[in-house]
Residue frames relative to the residue before (quaternion, step in Angstrom):
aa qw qx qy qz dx dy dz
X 1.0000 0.0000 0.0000 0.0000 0.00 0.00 0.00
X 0.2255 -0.8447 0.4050 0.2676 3.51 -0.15 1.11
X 0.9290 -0.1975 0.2127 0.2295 3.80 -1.25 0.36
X 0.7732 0.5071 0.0789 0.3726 1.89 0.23 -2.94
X 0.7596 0.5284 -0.1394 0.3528 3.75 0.71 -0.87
X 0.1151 0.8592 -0.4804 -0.1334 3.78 0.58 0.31
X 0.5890 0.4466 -0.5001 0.4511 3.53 1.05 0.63
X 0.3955 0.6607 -0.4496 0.4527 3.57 1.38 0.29
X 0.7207 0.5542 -0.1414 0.3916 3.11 1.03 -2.02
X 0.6204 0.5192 -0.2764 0.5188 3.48 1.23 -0.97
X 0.5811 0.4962 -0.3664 0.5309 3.97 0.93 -0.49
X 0.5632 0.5212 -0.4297 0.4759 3.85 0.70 -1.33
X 0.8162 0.4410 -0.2976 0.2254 2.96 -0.31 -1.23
X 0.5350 0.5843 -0.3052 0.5284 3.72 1.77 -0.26
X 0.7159 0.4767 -0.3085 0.4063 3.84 0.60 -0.68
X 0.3578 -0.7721 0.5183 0.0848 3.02 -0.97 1.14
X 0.2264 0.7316 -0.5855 0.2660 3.26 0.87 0.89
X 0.7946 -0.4090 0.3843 0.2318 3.81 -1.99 -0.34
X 0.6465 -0.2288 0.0514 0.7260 3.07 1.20 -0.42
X 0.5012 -0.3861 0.7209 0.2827 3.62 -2.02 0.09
X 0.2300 0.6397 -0.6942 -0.2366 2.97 -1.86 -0.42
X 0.2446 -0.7657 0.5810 0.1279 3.78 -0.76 1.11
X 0.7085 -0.5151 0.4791 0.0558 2.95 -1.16 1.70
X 0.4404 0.6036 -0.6641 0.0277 3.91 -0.96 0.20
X 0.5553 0.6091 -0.3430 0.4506 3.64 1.33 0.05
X 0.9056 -0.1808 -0.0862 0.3739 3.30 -0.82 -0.56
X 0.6800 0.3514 -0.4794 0.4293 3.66 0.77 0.62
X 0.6560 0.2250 -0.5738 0.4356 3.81 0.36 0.86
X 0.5706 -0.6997 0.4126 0.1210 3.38 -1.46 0.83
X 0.6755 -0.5019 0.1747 0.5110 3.66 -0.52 0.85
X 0.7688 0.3916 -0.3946 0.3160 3.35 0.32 -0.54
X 0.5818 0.6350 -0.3857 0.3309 3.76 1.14 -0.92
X 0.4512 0.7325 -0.4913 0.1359 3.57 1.29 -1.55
X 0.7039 0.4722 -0.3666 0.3837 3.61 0.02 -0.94
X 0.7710 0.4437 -0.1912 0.4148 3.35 0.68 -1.37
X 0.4969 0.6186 -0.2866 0.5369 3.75 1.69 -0.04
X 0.7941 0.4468 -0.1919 0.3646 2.89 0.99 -1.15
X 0.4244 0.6480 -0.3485 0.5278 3.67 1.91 -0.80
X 0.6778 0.6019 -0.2290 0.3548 3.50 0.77 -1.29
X 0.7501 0.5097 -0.1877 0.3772 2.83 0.62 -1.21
X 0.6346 0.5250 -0.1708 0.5408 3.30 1.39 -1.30
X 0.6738 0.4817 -0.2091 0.5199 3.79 1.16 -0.43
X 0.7439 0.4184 -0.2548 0.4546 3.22 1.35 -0.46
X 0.6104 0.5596 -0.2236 0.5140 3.56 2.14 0.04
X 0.6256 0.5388 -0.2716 0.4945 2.87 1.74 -0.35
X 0.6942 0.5357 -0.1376 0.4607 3.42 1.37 -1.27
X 0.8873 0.2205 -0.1515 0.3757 3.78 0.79 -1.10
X 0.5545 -0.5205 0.5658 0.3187 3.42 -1.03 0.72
X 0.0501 0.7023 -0.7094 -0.0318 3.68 -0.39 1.25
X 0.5096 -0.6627 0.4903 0.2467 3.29 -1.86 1.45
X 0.5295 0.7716 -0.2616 0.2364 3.61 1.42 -1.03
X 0.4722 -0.7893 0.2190 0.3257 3.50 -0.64 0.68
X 0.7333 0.0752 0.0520 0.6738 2.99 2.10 -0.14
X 0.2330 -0.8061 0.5419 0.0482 3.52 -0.79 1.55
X 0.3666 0.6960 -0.6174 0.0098 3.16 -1.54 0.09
X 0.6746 -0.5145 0.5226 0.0846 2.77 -2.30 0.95
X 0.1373 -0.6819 0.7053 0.1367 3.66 -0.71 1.18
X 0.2798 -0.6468 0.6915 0.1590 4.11 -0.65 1.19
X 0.4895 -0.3593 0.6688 0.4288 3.49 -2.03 -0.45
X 0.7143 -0.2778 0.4266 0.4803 3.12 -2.19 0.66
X 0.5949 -0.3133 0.6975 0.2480 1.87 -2.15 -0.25
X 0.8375 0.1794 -0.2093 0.4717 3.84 -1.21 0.97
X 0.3975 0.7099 -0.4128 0.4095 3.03 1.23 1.28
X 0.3430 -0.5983 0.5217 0.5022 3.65 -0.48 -0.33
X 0.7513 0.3237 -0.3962 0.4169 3.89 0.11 0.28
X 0.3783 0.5876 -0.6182 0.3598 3.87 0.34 0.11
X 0.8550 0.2033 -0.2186 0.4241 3.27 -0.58 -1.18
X 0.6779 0.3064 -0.4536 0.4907 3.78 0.62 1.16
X 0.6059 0.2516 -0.5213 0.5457 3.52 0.77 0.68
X 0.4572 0.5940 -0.5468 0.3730 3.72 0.55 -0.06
X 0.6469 0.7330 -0.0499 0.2041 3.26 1.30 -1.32
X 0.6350 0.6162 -0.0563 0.4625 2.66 1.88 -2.20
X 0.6451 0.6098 -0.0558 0.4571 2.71 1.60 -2.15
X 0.8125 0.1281 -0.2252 0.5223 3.76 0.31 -0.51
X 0.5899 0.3147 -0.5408 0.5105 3.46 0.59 1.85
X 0.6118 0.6591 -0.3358 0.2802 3.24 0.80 0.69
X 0.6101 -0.1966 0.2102 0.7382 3.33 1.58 1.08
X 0.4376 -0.6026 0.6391 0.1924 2.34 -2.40 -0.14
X 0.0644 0.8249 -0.4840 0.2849 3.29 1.37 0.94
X 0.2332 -0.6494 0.6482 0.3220 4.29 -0.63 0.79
X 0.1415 0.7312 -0.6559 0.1231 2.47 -1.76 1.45
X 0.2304 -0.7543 0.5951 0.1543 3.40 -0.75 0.90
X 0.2489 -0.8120 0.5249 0.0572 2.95 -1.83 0.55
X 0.3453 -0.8629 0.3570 0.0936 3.44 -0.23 1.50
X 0.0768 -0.8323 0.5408 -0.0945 3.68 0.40 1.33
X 0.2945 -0.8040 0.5143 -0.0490 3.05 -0.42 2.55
X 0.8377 0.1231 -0.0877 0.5249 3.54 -1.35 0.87
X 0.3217 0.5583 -0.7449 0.1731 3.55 0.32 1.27
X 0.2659 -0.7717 0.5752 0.0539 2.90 -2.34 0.46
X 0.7639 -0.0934 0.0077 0.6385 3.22 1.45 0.43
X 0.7673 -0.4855 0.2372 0.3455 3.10 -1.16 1.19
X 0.5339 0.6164 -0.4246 0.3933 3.96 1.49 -0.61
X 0.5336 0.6185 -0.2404 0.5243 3.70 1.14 -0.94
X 0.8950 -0.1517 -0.2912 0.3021 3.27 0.37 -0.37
X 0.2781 0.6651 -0.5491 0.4229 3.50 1.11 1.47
X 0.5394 0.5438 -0.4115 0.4939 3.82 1.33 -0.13
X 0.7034 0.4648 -0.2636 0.4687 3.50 0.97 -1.49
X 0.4570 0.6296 -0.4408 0.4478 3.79 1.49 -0.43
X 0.5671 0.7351 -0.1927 0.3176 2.70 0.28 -1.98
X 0.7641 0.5286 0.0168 0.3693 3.04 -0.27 -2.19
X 0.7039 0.4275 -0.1338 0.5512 3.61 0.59 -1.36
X 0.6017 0.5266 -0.4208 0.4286 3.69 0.44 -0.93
X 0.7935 0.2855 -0.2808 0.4584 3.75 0.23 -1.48
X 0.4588 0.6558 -0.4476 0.3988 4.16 1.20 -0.07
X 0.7765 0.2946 -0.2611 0.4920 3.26 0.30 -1.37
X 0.6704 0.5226 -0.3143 0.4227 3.73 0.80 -0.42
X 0.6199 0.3345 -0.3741 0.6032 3.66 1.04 0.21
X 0.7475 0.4622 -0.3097 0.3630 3.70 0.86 -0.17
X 0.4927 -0.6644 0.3401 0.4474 3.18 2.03 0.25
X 0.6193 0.6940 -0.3664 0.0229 3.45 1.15 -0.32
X 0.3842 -0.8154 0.3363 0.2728 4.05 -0.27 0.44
X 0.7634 0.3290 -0.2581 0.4923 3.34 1.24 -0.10
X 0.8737 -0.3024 0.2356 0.2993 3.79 -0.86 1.00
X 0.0931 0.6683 -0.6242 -0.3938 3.23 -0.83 -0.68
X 0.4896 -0.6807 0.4811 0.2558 3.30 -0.74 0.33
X 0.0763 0.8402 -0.5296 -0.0880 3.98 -0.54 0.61
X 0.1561 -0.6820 0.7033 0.1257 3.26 -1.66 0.46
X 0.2766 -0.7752 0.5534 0.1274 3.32 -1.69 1.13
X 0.3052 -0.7328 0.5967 0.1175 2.91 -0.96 1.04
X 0.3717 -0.6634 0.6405 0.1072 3.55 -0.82 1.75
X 0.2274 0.8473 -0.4633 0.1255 4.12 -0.78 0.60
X 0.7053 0.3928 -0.1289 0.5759 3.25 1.80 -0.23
X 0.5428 -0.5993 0.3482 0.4743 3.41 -0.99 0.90
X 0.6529 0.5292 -0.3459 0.4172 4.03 1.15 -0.84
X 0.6371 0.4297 -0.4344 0.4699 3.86 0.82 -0.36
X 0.7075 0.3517 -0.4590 0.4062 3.64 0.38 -0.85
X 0.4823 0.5180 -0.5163 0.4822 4.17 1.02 0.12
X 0.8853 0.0130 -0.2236 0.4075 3.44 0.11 -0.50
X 0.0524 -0.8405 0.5251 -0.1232 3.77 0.51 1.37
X 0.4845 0.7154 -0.3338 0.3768 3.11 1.47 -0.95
X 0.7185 0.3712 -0.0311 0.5874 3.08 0.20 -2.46
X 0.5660 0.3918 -0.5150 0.5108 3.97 0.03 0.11
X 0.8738 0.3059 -0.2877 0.2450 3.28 -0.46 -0.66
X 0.4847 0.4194 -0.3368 0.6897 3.49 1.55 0.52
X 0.5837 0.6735 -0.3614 0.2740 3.21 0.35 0.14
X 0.7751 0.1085 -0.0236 0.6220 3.79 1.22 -0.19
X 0.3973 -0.7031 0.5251 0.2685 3.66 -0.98 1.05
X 0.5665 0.5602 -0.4388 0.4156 3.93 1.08 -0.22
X 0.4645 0.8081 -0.3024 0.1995 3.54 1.31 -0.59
X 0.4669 0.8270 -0.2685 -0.1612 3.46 -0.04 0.30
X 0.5615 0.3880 -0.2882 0.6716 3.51 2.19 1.22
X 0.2375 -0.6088 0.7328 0.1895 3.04 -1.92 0.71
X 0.0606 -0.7333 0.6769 0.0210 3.40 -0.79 0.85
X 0.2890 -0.7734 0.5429 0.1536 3.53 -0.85 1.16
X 0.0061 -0.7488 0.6505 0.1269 4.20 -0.34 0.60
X 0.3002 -0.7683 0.5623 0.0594 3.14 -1.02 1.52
X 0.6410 0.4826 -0.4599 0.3804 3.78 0.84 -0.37
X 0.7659 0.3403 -0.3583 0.4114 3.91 0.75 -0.75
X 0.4831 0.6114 -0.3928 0.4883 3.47 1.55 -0.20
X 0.6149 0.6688 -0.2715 0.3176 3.74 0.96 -0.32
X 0.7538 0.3915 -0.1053 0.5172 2.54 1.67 -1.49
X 0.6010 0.5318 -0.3931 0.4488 3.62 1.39 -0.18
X 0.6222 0.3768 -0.3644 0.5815 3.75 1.39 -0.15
X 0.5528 -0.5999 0.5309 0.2295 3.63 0.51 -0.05
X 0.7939 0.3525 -0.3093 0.3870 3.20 0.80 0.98
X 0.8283 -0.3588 0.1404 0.4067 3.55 -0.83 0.33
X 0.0559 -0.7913 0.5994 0.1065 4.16 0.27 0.91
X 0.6325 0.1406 -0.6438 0.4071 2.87 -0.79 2.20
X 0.6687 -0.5147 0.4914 0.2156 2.96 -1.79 0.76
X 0.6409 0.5515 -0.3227 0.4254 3.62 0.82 -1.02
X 0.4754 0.7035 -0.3600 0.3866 3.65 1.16 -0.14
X 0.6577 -0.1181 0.2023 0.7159 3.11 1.18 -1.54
X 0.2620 -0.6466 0.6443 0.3132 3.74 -0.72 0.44
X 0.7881 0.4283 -0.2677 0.3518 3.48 -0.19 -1.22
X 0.5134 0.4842 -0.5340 0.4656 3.87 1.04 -0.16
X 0.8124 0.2961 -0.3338 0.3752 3.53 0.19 -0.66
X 0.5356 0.6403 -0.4923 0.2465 4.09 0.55 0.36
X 0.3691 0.6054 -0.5773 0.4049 3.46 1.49 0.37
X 0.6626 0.5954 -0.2500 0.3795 3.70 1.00 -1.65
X 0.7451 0.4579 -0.1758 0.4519 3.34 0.78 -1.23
X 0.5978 0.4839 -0.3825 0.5120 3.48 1.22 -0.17
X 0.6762 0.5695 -0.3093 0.3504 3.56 0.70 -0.80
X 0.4968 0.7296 -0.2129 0.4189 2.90 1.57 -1.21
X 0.7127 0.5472 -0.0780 0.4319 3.15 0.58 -2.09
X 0.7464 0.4133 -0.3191 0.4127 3.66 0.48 -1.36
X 0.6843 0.5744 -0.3535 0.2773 3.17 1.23 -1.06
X 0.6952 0.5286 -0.2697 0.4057 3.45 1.28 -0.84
X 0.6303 0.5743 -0.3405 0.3961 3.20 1.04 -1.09
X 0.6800 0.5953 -0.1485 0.4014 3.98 1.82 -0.73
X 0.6277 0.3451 -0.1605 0.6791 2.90 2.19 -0.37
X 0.6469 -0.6764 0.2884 0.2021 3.36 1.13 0.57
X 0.5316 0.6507 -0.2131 0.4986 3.33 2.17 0.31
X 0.5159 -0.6952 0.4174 0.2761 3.36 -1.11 0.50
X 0.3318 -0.7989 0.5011 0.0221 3.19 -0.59 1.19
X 0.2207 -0.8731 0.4278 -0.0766 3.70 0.17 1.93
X 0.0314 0.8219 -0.5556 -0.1218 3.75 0.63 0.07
X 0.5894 -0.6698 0.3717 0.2567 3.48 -1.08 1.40
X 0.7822 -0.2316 0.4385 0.3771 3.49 -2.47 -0.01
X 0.4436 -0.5152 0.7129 0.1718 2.73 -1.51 1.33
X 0.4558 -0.7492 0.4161 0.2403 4.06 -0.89 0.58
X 0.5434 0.6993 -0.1207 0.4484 2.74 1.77 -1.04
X 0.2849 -0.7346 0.4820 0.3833 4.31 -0.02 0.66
X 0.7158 0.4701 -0.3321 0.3954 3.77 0.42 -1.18
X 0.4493 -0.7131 0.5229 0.1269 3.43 -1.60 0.31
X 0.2036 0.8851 -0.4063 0.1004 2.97 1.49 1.14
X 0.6460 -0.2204 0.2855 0.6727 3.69 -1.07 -0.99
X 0.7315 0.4757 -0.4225 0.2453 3.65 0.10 -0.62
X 0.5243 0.5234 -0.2701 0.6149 3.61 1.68 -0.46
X 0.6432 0.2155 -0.3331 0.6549 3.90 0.78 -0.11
X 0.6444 0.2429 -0.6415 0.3380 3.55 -0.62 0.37
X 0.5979 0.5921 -0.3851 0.3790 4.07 1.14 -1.11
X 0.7743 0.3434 -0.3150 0.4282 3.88 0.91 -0.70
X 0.5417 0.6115 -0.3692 0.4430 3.53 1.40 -0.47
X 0.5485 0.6595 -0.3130 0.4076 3.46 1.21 -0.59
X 0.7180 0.4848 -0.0955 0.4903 3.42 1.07 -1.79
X 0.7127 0.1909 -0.4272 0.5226 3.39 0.71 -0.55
X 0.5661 0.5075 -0.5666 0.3176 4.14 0.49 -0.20
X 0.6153 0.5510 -0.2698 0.4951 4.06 1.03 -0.45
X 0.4610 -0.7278 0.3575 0.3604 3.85 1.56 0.03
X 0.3196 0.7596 -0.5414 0.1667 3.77 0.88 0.58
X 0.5160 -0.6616 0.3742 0.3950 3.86 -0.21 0.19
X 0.7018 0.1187 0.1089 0.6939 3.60 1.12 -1.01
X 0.3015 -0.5593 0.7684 0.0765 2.91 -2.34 -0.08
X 0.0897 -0.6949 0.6267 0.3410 3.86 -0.41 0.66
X 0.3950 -0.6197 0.6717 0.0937 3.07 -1.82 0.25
X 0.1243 -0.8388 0.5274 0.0529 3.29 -0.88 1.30
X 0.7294 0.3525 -0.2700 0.5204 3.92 1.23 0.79
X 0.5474 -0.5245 0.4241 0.4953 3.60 -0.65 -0.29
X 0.5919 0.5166 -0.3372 0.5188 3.72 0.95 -1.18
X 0.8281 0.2145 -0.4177 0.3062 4.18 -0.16 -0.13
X 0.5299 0.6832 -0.4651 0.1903 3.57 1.53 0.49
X 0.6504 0.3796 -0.5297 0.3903 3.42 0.85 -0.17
X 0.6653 0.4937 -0.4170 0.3740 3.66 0.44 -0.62
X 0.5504 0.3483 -0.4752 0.5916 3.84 0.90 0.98
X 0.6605 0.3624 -0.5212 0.4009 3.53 0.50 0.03
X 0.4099 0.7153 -0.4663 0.3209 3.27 1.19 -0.46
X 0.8138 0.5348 -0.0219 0.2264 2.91 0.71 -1.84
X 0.4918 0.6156 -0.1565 0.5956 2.84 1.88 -1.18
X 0.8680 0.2721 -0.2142 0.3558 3.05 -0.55 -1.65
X 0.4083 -0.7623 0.4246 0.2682 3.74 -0.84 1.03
X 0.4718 -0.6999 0.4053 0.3511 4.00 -0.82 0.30
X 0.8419 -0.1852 0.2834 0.4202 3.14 -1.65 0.28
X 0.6240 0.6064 -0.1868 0.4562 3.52 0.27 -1.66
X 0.7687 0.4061 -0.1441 0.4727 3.19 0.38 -1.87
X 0.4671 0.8126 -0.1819 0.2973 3.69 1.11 -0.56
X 0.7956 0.3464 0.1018 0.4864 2.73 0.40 -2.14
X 0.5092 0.4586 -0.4459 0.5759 3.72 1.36 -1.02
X 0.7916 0.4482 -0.3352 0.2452 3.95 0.08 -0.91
X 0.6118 0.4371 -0.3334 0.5688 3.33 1.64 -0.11
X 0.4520 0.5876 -0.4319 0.5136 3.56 1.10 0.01
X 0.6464 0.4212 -0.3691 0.5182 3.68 0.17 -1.21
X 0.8495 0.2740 -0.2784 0.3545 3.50 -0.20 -1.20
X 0.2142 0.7999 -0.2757 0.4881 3.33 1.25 0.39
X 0.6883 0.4479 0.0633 0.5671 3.04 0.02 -2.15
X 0.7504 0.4824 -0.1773 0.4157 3.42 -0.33 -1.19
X 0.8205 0.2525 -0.2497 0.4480 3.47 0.16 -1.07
X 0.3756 0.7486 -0.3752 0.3972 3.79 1.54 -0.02
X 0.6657 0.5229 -0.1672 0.5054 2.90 0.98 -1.71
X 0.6043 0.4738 -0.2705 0.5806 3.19 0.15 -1.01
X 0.9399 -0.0154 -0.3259 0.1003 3.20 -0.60 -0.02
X 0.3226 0.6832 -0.3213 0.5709 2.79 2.29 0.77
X 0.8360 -0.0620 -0.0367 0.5440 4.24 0.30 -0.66
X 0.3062 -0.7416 0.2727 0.5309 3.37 1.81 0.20
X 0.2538 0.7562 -0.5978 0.0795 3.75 0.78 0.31
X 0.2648 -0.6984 0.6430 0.1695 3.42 -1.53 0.76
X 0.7200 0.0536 -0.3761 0.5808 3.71 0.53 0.97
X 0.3202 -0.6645 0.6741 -0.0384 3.02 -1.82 0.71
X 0.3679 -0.5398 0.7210 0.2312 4.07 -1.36 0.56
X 0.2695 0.6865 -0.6732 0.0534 3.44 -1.03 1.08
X 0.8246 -0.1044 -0.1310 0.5403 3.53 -0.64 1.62
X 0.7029 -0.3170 0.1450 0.6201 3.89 0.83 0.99
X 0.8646 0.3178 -0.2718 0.2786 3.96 0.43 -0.24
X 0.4570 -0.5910 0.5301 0.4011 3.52 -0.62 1.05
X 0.2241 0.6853 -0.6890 -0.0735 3.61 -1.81 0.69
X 0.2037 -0.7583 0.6192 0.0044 3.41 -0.96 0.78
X 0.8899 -0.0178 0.1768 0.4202 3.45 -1.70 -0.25
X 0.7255 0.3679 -0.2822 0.5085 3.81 0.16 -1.08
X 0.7456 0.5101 -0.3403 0.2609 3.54 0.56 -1.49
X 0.5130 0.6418 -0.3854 0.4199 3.48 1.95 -1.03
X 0.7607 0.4525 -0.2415 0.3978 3.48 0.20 -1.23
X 0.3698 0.7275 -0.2586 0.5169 3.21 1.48 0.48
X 0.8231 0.1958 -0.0480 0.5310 2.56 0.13 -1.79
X 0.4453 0.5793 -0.3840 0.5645 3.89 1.03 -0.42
X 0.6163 0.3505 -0.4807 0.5159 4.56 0.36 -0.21
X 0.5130 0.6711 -0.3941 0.3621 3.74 0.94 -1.15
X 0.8309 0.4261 -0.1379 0.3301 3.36 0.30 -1.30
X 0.4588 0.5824 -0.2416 0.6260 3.14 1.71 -1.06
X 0.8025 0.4193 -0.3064 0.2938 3.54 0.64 -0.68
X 0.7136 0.4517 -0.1858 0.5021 2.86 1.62 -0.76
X 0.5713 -0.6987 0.2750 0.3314 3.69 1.73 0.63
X 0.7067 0.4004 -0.4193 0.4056 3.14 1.11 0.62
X 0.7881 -0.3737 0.3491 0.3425 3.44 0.76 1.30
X 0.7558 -0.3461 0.4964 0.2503 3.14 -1.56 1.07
X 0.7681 0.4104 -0.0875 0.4837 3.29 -0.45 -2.21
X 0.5249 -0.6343 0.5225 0.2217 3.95 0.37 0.19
């Protein structure tokens, strides 16, 4: 949702969707930034957002506007917010934005965190995804962006082009979070409509284990919750396993168990424990 728009911002702030994200990067142009940014900070301060989670895509790093929406943003209350830091490339990026934030929130009196997500977008960030994503304790998404990542590999920035060219990226992505203990977000379909090509690009991500899918209209959010959010079926088997499992365990202390013809054990729980998390009701079922 870009910045620049406060009748955009006034709509965001109505959708019950999973998270927002407000734009101050690449859809408002050099000159608006300031006047995006006033917005933006007036519209977090002012509206009752329905969403389960906001946040603010800043400019890079080494811009002339990071370190003044970083600014805006950690004097603006104590409102949770995360912060989406575009085109990092190596753990330096975000030890500046560390760095940077510590003396912000600490001249602004502020008491809670910001929160930050990286955005993976360059042929040098998705090389070092690894060392990014261990890199900061505020950390808590890889988000893969496939249009400027396109253009630093020289190829087409959308998945719907070619699924399988990008699953080298999307794997790298994936291991890297899933090793640092982070959610692993897999970018905008490019395309506005929610055709088959937008369901074969999000069916992909969540069959590969990505947590989410951003969404860049109103028309592809339910068909990603669809997609996302696991069924009934899918539910119950996961409260069954963990079920099962914790029986054992505290009946012969076994750490696998036959449950309806299949052995599950230790891996399958932690499994079936992402299910639930996925489907918002929590570990504990």
């Amino acid at each position: 949702m870009p910045g620049s728009s406060p009748g955009k911002l006034a709509k965001g702030a109505t959708l019950a969707v999973d998270e927002i994200v407000i734009d101050l990067e690449d859809a408002v142009l050099p000159a608006a930034k300031a006047a995006a940014r006033a917005a933006t900070v007036a519209a977090l301060g002012e509206s009752d957002w329905r969403a389960g989670a906001v946040a603010v895509r800043v400019n890079a790093a080494r811009t002339p506007w990071c370190h003044l929406d970083l600014a805006a943003l950690a004097a603006c209350g104590e409102r949770p917010l995360s912060i989406v830091l575009p085109k990092v490339e190596g753990a330096a990026d975000l030890a500046f934005l560390e760095r940077l934030l510590d003396g912000l929130e600490a001249a602004a009196g502020r008491r809670r965190p910001l929160r930050v997500q990286a955005l993976i977008e360059t042929a040098a960030g998705l090389a070092n995804v690894a060392e990014i994503a261990r890199a900061s304790d505020r950390l808590d998404a890889l988000i893969l962006g496939y249009a400027d990542l396109g253009a630093s590999l020289g190829r087409a920035g959308s998945p719907a082009a070619g699924l399988d060219l990008w699953l080298p990226a999307q794997q790298a992505l994936l291991v890297a979070a899933r090793a640092a203990g982070l959610q692993a977000i897999d970018g905008p379909h490019l395309e506005l409509d929610a055709g088959e090509r937008f369901a074969a690009a999000g069916e992909r991500a969540r069959d590969l284990g990505f947590d989410g899918k951003w969404a860049i209209h109103p028309s592809q959010v339910g068909p990603l919750e669809d997609l996302f959010t696991p069924g009934e079926a899918e539910v119950e088997r996961a409260r069954a396993v963990i079920a099962a499992l914790a029986e054992a365990g505290e009946g012969s202390g076994a750490g696998a168990v036959a449950l309806d013809g299949e052995m599950v054990d230790e891996a399958v729980r932690l499994a079936a424990e992402r299910v639930l998390v996925r489907a918002g009701t929590g570990p504990a079922g």
